[in-house]
FIBAKOL-849351 format. One record per atom (N, C-alpha, C): x, y, z; residue in three letters; residue number from 0. Coordinates in Angstrom, 1 decimal. Each point is the difference from the previous one (the first is absolute). Last residue first. Example, Ala and Ser with C-alpha at 12.3 -4.5 7.8 and 13.67 -1.06 7.14 Angstrom:
<pts>
<<12.8; -2.2; 7.1>; 'Ser'; 1>
<<0.9; 1.1; 0.0>; 'Ser'; 1>
<<-0.8; 1.1; 0.8>; 'Ser'; 1>
<<0.3; -5.7; -0.1>; 'Ala'; 0>
<<-0.9; 1.2; 0.0>; 'Ala'; 0>
<<0.9; 1.2; 0.0>; 'Ala'; 0>
</pts>
This chain:
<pts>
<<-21.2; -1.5; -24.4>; 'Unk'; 118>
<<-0.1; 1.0; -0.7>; 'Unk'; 118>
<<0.2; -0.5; -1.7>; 'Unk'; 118>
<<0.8; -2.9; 3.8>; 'Unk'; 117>
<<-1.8; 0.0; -0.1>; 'Unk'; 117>
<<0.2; 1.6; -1.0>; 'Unk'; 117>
<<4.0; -1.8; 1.4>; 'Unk'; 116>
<<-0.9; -1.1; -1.1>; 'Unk'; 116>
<<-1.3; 0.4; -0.1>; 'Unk'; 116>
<<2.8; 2.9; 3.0>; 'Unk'; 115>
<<0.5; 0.0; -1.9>; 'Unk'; 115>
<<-1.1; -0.7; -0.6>; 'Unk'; 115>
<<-0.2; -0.6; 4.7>; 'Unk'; 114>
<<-1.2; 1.7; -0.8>; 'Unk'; 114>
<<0.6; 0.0; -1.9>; 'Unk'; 114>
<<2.3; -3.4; 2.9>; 'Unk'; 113>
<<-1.3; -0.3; -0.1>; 'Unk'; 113>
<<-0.6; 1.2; -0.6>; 'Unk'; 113>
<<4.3; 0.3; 1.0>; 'Unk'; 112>
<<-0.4; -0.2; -1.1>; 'Unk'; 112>
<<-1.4; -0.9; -0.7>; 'Unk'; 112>
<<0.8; 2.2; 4.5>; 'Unk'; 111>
<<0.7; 1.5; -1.4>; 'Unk'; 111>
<<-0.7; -1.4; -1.5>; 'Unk'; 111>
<<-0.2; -1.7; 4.4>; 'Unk'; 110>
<<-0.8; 1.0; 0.1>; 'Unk'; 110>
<<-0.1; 0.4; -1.2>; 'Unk'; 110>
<<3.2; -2.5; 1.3>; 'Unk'; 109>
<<-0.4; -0.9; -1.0>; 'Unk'; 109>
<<-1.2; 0.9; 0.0>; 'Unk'; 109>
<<3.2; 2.3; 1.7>; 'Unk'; 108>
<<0.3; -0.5; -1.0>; 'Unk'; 108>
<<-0.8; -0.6; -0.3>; 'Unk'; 108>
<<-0.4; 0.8; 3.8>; 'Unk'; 107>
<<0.0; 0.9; -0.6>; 'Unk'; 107>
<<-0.3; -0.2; -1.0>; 'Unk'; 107>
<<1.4; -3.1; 2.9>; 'Unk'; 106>
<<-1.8; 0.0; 0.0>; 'Unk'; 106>
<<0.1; 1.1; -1.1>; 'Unk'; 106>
<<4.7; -0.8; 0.7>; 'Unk'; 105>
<<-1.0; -0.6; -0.8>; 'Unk'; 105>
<<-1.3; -0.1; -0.3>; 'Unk'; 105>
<<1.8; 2.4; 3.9>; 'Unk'; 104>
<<-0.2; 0.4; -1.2>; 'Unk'; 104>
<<0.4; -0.2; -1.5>; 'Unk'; 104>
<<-0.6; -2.5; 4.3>; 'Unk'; 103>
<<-1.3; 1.3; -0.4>; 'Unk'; 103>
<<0.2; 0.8; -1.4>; 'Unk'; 103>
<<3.2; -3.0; 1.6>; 'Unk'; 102>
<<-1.1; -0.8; -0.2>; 'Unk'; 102>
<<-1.2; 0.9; -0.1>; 'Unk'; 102>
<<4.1; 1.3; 1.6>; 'Unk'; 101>
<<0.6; -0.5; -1.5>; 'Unk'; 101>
<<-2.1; -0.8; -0.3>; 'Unk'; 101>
<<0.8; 1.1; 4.4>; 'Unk'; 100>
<<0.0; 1.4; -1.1>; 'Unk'; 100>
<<-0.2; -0.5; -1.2>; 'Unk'; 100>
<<0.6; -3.0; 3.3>; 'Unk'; 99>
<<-1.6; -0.1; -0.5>; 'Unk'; 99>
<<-0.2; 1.5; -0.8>; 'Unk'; 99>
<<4.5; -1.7; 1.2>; 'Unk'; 98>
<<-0.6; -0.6; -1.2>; 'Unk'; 98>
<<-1.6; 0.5; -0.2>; 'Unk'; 98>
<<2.8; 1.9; 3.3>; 'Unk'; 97>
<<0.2; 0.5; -1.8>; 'Unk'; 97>
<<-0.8; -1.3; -0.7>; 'Unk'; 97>
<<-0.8; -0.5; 4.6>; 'Unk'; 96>
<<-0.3; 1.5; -0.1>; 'Unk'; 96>
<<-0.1; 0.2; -1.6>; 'Unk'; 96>
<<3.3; -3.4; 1.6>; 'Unk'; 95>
<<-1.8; -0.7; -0.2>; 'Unk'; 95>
<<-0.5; 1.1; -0.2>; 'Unk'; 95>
<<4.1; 0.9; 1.0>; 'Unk'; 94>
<<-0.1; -0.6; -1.4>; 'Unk'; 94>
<<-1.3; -0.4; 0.0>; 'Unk'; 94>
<<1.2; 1.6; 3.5>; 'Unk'; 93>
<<-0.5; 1.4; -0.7>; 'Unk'; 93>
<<-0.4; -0.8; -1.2>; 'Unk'; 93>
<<0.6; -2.7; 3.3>; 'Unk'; 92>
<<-0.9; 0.8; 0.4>; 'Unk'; 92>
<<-0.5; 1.1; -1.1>; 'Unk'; 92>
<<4.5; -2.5; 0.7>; 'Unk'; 91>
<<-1.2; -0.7; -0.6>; 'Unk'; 91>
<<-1.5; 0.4; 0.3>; 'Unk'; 91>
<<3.5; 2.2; 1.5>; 'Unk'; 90>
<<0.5; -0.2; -1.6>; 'Unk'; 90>
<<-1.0; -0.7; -0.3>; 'Unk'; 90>
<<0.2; 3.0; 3.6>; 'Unk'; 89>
<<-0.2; -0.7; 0.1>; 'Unk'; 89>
<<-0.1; -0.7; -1.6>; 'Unk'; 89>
<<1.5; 4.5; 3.1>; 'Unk'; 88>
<<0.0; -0.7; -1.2>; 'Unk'; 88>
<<0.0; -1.6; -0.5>; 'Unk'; 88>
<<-2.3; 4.4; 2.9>; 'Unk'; 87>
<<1.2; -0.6; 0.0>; 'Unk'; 87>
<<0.1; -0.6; -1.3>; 'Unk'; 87>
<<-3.3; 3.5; 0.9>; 'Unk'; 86>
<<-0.1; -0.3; 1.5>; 'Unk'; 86>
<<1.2; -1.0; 0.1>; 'Unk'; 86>
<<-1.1; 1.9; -4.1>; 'Unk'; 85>
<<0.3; 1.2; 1.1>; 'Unk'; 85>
<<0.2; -0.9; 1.6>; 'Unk'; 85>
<<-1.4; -2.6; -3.7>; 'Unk'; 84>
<<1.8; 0.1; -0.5>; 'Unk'; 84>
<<-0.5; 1.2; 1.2>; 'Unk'; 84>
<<-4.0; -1.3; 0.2>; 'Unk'; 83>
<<0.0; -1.3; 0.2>; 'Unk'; 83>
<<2.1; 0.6; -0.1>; 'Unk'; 83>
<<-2.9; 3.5; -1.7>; 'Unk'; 82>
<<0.2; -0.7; 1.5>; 'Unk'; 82>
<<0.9; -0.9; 0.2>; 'Unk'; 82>
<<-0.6; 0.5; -4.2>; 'Unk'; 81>
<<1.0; 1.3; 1.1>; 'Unk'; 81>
<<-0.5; -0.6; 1.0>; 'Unk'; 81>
<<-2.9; -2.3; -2.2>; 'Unk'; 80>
<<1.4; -0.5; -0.5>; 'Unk'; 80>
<<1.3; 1.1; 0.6>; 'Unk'; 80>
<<-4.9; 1.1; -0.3>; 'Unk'; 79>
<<0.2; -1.4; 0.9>; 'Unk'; 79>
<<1.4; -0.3; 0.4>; 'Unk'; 79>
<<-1.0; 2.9; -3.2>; 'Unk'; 78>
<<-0.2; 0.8; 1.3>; 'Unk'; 78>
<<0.4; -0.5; 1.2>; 'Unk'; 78>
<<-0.6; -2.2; -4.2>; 'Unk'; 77>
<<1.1; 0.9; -0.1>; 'Unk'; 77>
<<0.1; 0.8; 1.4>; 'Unk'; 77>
<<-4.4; -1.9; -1.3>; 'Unk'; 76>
<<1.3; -1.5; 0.1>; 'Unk'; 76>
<<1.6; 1.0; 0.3>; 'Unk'; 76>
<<-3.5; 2.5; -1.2>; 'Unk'; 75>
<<-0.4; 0.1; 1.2>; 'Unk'; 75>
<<1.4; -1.5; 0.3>; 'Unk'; 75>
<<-0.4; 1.3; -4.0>; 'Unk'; 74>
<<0.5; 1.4; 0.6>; 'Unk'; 74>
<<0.0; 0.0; 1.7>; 'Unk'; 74>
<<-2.0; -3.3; -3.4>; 'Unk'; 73>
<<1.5; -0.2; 0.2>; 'Unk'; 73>
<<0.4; 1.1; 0.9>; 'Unk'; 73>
<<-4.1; 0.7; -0.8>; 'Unk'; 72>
<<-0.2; -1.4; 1.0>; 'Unk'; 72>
<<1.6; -0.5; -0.3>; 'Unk'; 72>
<<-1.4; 3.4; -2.5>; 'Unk'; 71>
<<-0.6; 0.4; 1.7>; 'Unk'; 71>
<<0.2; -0.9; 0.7>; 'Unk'; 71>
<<0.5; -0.6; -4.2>; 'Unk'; 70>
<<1.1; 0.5; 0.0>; 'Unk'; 70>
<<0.1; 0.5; 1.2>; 'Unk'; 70>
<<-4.1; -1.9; -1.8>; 'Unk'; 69>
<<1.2; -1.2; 0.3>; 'Unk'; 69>
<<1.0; 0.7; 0.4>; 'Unk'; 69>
<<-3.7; 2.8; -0.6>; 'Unk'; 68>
<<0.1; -1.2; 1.2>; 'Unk'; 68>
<<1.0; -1.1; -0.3>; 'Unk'; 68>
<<0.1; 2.6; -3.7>; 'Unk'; 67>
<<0.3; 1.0; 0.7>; 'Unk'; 67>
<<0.2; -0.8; 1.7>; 'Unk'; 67>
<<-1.9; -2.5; -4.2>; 'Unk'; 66>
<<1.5; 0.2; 0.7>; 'Unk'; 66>
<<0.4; 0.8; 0.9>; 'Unk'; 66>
<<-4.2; 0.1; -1.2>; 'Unk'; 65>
<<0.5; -1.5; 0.7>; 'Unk'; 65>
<<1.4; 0.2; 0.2>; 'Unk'; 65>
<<-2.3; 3.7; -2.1>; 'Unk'; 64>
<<0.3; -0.1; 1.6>; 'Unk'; 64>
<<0.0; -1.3; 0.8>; 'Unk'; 64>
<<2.8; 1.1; -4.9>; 'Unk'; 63>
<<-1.6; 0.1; 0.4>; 'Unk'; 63>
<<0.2; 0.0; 1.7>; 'Unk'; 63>
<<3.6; 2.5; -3.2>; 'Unk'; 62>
<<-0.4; -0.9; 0.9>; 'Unk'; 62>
<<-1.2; -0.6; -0.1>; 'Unk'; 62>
<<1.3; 1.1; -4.6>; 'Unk'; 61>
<<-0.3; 0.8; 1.1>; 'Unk'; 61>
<<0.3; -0.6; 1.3>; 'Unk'; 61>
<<3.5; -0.9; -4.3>; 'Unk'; 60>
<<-1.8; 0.0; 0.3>; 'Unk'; 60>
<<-0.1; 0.5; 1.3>; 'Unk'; 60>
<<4.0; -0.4; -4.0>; 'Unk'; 59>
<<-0.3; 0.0; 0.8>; 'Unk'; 59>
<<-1.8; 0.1; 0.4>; 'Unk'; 59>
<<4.3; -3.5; -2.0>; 'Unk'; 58>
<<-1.4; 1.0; -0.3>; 'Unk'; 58>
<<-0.3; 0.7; 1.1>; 'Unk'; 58>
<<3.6; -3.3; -0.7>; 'Unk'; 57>
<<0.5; 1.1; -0.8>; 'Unk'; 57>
<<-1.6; 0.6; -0.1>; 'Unk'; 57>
<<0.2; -3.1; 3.3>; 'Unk'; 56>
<<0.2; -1.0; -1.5>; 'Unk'; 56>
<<0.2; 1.3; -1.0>; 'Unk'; 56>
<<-1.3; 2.6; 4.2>; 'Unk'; 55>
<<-0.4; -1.8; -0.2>; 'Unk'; 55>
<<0.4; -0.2; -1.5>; 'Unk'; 55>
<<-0.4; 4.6; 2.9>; 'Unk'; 54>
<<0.6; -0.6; -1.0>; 'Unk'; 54>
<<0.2; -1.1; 0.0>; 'Unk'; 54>
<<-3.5; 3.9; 2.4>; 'Unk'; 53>
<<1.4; -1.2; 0.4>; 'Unk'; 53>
<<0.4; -0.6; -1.1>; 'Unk'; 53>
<<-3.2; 4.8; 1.9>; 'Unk'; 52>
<<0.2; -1.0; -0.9>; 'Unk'; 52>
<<1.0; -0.9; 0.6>; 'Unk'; 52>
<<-1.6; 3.0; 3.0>; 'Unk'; 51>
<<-0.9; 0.2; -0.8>; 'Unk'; 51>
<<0.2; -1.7; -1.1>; 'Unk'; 51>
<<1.8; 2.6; 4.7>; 'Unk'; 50>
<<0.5; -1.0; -1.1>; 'Unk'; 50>
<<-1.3; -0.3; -0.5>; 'Unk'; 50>
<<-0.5; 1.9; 3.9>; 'Unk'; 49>
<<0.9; 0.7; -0.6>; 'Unk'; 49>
<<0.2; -0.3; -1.6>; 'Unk'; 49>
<<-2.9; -2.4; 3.4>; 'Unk'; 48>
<<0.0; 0.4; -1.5>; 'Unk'; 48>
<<0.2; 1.0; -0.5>; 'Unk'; 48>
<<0.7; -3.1; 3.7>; 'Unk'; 47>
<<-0.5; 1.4; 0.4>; 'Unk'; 47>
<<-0.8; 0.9; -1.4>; 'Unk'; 47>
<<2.6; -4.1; 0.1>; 'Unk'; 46>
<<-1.3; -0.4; 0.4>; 'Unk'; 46>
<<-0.6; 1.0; 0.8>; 'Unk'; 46>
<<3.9; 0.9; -2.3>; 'Unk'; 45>
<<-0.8; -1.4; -0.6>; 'Unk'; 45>
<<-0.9; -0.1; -0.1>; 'Unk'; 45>
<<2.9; 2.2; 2.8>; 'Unk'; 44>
<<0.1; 1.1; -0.7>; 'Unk'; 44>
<<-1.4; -1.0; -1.5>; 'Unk'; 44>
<<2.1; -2.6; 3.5>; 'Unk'; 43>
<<-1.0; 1.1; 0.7>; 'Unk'; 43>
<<-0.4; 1.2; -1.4>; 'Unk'; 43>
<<3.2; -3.2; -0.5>; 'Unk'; 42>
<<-1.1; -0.8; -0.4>; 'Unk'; 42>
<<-1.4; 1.3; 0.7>; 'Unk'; 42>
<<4.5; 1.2; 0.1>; 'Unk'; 41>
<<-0.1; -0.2; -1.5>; 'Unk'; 41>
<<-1.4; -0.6; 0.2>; 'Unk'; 41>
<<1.8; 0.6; 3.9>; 'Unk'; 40>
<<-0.2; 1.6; -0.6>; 'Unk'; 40>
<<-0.9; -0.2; -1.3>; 'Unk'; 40>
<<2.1; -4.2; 2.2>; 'Unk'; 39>
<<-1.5; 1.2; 0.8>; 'Unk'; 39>
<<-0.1; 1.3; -0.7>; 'Unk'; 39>
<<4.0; -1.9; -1.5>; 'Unk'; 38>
<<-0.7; -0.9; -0.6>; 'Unk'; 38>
<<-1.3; 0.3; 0.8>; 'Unk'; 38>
<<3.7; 2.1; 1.6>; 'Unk'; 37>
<<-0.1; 0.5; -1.1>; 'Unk'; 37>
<<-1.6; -0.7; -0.9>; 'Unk'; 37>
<<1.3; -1.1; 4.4>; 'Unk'; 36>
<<-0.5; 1.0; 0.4>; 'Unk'; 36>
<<-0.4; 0.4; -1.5>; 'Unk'; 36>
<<2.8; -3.8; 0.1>; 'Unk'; 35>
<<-1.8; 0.0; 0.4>; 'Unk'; 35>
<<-0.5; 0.9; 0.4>; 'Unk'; 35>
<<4.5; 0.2; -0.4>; 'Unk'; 34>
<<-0.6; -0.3; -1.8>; 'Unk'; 34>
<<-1.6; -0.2; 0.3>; 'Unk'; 34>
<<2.7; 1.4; 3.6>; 'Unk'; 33>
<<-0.1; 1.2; -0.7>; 'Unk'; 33>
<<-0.5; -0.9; -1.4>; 'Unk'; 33>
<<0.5; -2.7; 3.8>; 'Unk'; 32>
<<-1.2; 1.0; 0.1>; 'Unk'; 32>
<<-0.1; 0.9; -1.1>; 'Unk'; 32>
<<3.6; -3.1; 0.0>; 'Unk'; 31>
<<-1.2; -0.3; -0.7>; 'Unk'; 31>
<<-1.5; 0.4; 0.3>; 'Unk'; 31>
<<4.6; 2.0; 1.0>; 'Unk'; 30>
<<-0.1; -0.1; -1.2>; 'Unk'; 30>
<<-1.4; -0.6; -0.4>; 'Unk'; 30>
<<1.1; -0.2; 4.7>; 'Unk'; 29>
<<0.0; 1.3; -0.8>; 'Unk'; 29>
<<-0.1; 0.2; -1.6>; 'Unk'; 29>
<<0.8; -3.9; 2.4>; 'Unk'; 28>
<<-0.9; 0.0; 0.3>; 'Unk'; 28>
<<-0.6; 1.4; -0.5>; 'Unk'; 28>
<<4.1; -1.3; -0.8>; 'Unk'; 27>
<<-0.8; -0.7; -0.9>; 'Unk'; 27>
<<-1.1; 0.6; 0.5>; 'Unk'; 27>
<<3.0; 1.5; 2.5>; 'Unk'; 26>
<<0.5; 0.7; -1.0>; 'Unk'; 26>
<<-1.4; -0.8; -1.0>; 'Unk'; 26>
<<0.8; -2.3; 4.2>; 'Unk'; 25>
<<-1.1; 1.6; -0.1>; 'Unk'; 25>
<<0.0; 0.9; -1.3>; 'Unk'; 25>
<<2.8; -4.4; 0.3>; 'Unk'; 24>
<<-1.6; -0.1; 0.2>; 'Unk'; 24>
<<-0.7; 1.2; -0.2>; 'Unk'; 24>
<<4.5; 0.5; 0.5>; 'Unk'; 23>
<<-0.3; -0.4; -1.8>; 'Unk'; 23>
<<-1.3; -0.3; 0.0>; 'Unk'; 23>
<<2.0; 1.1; 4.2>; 'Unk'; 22>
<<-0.1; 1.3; -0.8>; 'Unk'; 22>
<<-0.5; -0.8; -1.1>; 'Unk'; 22>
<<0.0; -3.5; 2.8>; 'Unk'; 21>
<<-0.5; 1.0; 1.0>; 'Unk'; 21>
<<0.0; 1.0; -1.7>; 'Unk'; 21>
<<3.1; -2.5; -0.2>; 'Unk'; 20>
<<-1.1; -0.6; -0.7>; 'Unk'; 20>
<<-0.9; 0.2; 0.4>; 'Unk'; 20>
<<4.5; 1.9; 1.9>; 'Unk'; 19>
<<-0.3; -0.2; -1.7>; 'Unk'; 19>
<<-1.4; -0.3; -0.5>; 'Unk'; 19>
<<0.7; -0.6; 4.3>; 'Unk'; 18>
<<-0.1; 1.0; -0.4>; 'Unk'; 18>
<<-0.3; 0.6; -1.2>; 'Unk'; 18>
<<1.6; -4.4; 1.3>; 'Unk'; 17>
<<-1.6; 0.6; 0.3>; 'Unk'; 17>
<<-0.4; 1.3; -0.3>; 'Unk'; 17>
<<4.6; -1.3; -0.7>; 'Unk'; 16>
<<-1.0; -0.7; -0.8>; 'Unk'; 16>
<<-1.6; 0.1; 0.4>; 'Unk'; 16>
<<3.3; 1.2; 2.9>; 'Unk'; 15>
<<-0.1; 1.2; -0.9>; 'Unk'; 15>
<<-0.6; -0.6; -1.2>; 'Unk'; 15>
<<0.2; -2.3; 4.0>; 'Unk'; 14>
<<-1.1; 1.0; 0.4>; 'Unk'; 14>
<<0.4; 1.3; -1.3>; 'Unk'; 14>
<<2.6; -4.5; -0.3>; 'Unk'; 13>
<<-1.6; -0.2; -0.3>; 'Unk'; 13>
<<-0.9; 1.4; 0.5>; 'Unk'; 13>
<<4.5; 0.0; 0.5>; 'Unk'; 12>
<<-0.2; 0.1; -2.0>; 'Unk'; 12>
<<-1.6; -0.7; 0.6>; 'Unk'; 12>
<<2.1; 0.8; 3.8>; 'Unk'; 11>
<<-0.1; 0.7; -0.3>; 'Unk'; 11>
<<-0.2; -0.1; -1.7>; 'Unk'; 11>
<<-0.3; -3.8; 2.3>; 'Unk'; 10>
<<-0.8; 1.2; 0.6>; 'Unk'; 10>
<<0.0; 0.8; -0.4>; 'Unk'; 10>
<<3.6; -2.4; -1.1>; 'Unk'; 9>
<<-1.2; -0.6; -0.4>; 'Unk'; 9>
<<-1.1; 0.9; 0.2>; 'Unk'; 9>
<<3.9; 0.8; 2.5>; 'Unk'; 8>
<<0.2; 0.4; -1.8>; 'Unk'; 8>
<<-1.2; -0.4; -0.4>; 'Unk'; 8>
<<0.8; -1.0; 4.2>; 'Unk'; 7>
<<-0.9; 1.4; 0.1>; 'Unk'; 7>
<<0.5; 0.3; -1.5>; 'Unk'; 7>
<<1.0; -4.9; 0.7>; 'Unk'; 6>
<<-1.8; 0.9; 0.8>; 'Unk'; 6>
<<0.0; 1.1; -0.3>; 'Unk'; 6>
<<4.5; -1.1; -0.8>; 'Unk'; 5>
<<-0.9; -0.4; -0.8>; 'Unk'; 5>
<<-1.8; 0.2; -0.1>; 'Unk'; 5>
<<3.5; 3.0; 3.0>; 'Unk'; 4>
<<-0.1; -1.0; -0.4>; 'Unk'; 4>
<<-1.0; -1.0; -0.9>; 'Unk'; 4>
<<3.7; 4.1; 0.5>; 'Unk'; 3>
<<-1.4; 0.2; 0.1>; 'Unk'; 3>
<<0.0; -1.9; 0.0>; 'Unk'; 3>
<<4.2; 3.3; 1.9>; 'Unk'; 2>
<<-0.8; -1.2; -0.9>; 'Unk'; 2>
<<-1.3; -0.3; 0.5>; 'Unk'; 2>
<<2.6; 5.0; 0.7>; 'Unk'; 1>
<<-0.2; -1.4; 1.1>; 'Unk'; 1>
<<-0.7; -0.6; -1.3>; 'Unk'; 1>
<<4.0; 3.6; -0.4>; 'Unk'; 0>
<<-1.4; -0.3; -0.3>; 'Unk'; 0>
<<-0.3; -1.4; 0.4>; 'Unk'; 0>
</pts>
């Protein structure tokens, strides 16, 4: 058996390390279409007004159609957001994507407990 040499040992744990990190990328990238595909369903179902009531602070109450447009307008952020993971995986691209998620739907929330104070 002919000796490998240092170069083609190297080479070879870096093109199986790529590899490796090649499969674990797309394995992510898969997983976090299937939680954003789950989370579009939920808000669509929302702002379609499948979903009638929602449970806030242990109460429940009706949608109103402000929120309904707000859950139209995460639903639409979310749509945004597959794209953006279907087309690769750009970490800091998506993390900005999730914050302005995380940020709408606080808009939600302070939606919800604004209608509380005024009731």
């Amino acid at each position: 058996m002919p000796k490998r040499s240092r170069r083609a040992v190297i080479a070879g744990h870096v093109a199986e390390l790529r590899e490796k990190v090649k499969n674990r990328a797309e394995d992510l990238r898969l997983q976090t279409l299937r939680c954003l595909k789950e989370v579009f369903n939920l808000t669509s179902e929302l702002a379609g007004g499948e979903i009638k009531t929602q449970t806030e602070g242990g109460k429940t109450q009706r949608v109103t159609i402000g929120e309904r447009k707000i859950w139209l307008h995460v639903a639409s952020k979310i749509a945004h957001t597959i794209e953006i993971v279907s087309s690769g995986l750009d970490e800091k691209k998506i993390n900005m994507e999730l914050e302005e998620l995380e940020g709408l739907v606080d808009k939600v929330g302070k939606e919800v407990k604004k209608k509380e104070i005024e009731n």
